[in-house]
RODO-2510 file (C-alpha; in nm, 4 decimals, decimal comma):
residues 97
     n   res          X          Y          Z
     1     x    16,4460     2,8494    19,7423
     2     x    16,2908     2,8988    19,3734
     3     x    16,4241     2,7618    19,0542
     4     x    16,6979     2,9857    18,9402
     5     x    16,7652     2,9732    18,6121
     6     x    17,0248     3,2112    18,5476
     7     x    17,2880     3,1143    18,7468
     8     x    17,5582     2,7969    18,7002
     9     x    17,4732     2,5953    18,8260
    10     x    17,0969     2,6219    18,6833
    11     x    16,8883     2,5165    19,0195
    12     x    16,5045     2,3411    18,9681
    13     x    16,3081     2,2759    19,3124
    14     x    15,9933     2,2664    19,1395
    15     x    15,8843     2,1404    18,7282
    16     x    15,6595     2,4826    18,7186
    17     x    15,8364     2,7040    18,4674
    18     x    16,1577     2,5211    18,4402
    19     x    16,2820     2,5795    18,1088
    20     x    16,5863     2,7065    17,9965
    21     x    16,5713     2,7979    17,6070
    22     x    16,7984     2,8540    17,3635
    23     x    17,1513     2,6227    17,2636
    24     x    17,3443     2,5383    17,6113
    25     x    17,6058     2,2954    17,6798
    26     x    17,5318     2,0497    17,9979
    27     x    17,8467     1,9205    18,1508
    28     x    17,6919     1,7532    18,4133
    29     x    17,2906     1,6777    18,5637
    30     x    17,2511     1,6301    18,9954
    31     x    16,9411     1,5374    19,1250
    32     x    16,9267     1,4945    19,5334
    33     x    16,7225     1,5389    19,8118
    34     x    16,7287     1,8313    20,0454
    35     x    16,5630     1,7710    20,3552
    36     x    16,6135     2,1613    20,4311
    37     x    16,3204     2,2186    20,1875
    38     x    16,1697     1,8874    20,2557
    39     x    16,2094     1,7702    19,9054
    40     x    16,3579     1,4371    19,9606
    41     x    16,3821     1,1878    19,7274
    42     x    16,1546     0,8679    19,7832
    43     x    16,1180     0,5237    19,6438
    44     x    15,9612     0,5070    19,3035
    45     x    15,9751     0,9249    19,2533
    46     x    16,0499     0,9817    18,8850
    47     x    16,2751     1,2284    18,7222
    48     x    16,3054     1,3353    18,3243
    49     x    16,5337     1,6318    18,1947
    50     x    16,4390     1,7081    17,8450
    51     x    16,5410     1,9791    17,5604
    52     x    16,3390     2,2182    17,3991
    53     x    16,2063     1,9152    17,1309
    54     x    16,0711     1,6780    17,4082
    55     x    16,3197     1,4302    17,3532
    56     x    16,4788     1,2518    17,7050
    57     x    16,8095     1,4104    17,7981
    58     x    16,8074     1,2251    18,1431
    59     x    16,5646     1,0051    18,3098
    60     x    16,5268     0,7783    18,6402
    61     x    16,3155     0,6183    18,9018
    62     x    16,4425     0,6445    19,2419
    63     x    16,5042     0,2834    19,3454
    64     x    16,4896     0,3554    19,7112
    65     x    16,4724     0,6851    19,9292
    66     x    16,7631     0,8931    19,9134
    67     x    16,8357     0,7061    19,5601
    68     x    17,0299     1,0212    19,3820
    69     x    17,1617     1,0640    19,0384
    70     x    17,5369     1,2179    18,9045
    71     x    17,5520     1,2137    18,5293
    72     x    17,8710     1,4342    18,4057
    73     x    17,9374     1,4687    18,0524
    74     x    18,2515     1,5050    17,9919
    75     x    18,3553     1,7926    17,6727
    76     x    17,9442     1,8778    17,7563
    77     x    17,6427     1,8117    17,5749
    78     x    17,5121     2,0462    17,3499
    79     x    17,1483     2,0372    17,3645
    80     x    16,8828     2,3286    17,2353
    81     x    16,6879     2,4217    17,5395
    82     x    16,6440     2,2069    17,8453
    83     x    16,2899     2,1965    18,0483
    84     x    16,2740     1,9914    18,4220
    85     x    15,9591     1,7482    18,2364
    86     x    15,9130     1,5715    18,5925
    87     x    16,0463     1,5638    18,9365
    88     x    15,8629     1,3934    19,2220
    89     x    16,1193     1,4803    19,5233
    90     x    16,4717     1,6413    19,5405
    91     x    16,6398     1,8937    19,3551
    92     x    16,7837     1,9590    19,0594
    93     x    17,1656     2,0641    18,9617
    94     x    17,2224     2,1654    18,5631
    95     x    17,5864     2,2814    18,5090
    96     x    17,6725     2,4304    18,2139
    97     x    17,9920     2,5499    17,9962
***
C-alpha cells in the first residue's frame, strides 16, 4: 500500500512525498509495524512527525522491535501542515477532525 493522504485516517508507509499542507487538526498519531508489508519496527528505528515549519510534532526511537507509539490528543491539535520527516520501519496512522 502507498501513502494515502486523503483519507482519515491519513496513512504514511514511506517519508517520500508525505506531506499534508494546509491547517489540520490531529487528534491522534499511530506508528506500528506491519509485517504484511514487511515494515516492522526495529530497535533503534527513529520516527519524527513535523508541520509545515519544521518544528517536531512527534518524535521517538524504537526502544526494542515491535516498540510502537499511541499519542491521542484529546480536543486535537491544530497544526499548519504535517510532513512524515523520518520513519525507519512501520507505518504511520494521522487522524484528523
Amino acid at each position: 500500500m502507498a501513502n494515502s493522504l486523503y483519507t482519515n485516517p491519513v496513512y504514511f508507509d514511506s517519508t517520500s512525498g508525505a506531506s499534508l499542507t494546509g491547517k489540520v487538526v490531529i487528534t491522534a498519531v499511530v506508528w506500528v509495524s506491519d509485517s504484511g508489508t514487511n515494515l516492522d519496527i526495529a530497535a533503534d528505528d527513529d520516527f519524527l512527525l513535523s508541520d509545515g515549519n519544521g518544528m517536531k510534532i512527534i518524535g521517538k526511537r524504537a526502544e526494542s522491535a515491535g516498540d510502537d507509539l499511541y499519542i491521542p490528543f484529546w480536543g486535537g491539535l491544530p497544526v499548519n501542515g504535517v510532513t512524515l520527516t523520518t520513519m525507519d520501519g512501520g507505518v504511520c496512522y494521522v487522524y484528523l477532525k
